[in-house]
N, C-alpha and C positions, 0 to 999 in steps of 0.2 A: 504494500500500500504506500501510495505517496506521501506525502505532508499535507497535500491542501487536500486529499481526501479526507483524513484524519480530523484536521481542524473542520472540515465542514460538518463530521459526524459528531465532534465534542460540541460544536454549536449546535445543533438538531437537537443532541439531547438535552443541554442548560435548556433553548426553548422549551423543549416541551415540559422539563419538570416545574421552569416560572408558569405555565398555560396548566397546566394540573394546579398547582400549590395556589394559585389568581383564583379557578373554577372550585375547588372544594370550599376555598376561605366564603365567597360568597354563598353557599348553599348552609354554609353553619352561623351567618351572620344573620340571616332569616328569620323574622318574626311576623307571624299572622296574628292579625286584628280579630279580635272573638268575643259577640255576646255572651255571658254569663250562659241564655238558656244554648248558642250555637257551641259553647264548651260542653253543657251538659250530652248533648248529642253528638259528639263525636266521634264516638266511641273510644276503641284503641289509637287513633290519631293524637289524640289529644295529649297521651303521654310521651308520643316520640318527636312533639316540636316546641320550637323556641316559640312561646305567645302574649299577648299583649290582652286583657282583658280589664274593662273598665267598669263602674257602677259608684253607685253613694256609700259611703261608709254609715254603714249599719251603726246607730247612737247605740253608745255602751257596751261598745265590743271591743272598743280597743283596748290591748295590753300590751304595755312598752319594758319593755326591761333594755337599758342601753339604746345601741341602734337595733337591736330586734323588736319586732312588731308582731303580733297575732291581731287581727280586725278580722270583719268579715263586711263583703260588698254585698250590696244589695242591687238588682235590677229585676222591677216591675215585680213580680212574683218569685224571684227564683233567685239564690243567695250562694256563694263560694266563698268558703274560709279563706283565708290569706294568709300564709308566711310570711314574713319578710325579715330575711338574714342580708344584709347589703354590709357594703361599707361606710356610706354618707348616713346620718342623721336624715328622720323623717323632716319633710318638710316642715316650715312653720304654718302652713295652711293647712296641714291636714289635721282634720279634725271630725267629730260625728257629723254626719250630713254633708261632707264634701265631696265633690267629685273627683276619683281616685282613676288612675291608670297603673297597674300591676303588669310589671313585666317579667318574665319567669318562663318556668315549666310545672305539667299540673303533674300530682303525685298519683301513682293508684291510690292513695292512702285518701282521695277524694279533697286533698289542700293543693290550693295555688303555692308553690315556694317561688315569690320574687325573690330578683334580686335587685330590681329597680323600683321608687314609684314614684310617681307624680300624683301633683294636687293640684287643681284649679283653682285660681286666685278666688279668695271669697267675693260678691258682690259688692262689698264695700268697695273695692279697687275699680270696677266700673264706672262708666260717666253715669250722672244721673240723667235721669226722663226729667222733659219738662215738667216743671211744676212740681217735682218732688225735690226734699231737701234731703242731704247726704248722714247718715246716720255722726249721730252726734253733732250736726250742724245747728246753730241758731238760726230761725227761721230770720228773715229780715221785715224789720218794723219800721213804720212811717211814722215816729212824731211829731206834735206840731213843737217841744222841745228840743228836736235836731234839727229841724228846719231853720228856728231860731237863732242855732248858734253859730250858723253862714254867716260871716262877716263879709260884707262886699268888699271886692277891691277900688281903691281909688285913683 
């Protein structure tokens, strides 16, 4: 065999093991989006992928020890316990009645184990609607005692 035979088959293969190592990384990076009840029906699916499932946290479910977490999400009828072992601290939004996104894998043992989650800003951080005032805001009042204390310019 020549040399530039050689060099073009050591280049083929570096190719192709970056084109495999590029195609597997993607296929483990994969997270599907899943109603609580399209979890419940999944069957065996359900425990061999990476998923994202979101609902309210269930008031007086949660239980914090450090950054571990047990809650359970609620959506419309149908409820998933939630693990969550991570490294970061839960949000500071998350609380009973927030909207949670659980990222993980689900157990047979019938629990979500995230390792990620999100919390939806409470509706305080939203603009308000016309004509409503912002929790804890002083409504604004006309009197004819601040109207008084406009000194004109002269």
């Amino acid at each position: 065999m020549n040399s530039t035979t050689r060099i073009g088959l050591a280049c083929a293969v570096v190719i192709a093991a970056v084109v495999y190592l590029a195609l597997s990384g993607i296929g483990d990076s994969k997270s599907y989006y899943v109603t609580i009840s399209e979890l419940q029906k999944m069957g065996n699916k359900a425990y061999t992928r990476h998923l994202r499932v979101a609902g309210n946290v269930q008031p007086g479910s949660v239980v914090r020890s450090g950054t571990h977490a047990d809650f359970t999400l609620v959506e419309l009828d149908k409820t998933v316990r939630v693990s969550y072992q991570g490294m970061e601290p839960l949000p500071d939004t998350f609380k009973d009645d927030a909207q949670a996104l659980a990222m993980g894998t689900y157990g047979r043992d019938g629990v979500f184990h995230a390792t990620q989650i999100q919390a939806k800003c409470a509706s305080k951080y939203a603009p308000a609607q016309p004509g409503q005032q912002q929790p804890g805001q002083q409504p604004a009042v006309s009197t004819p005692k601040a109207a008084a204390a406009v000194i004109p310019a002269r």
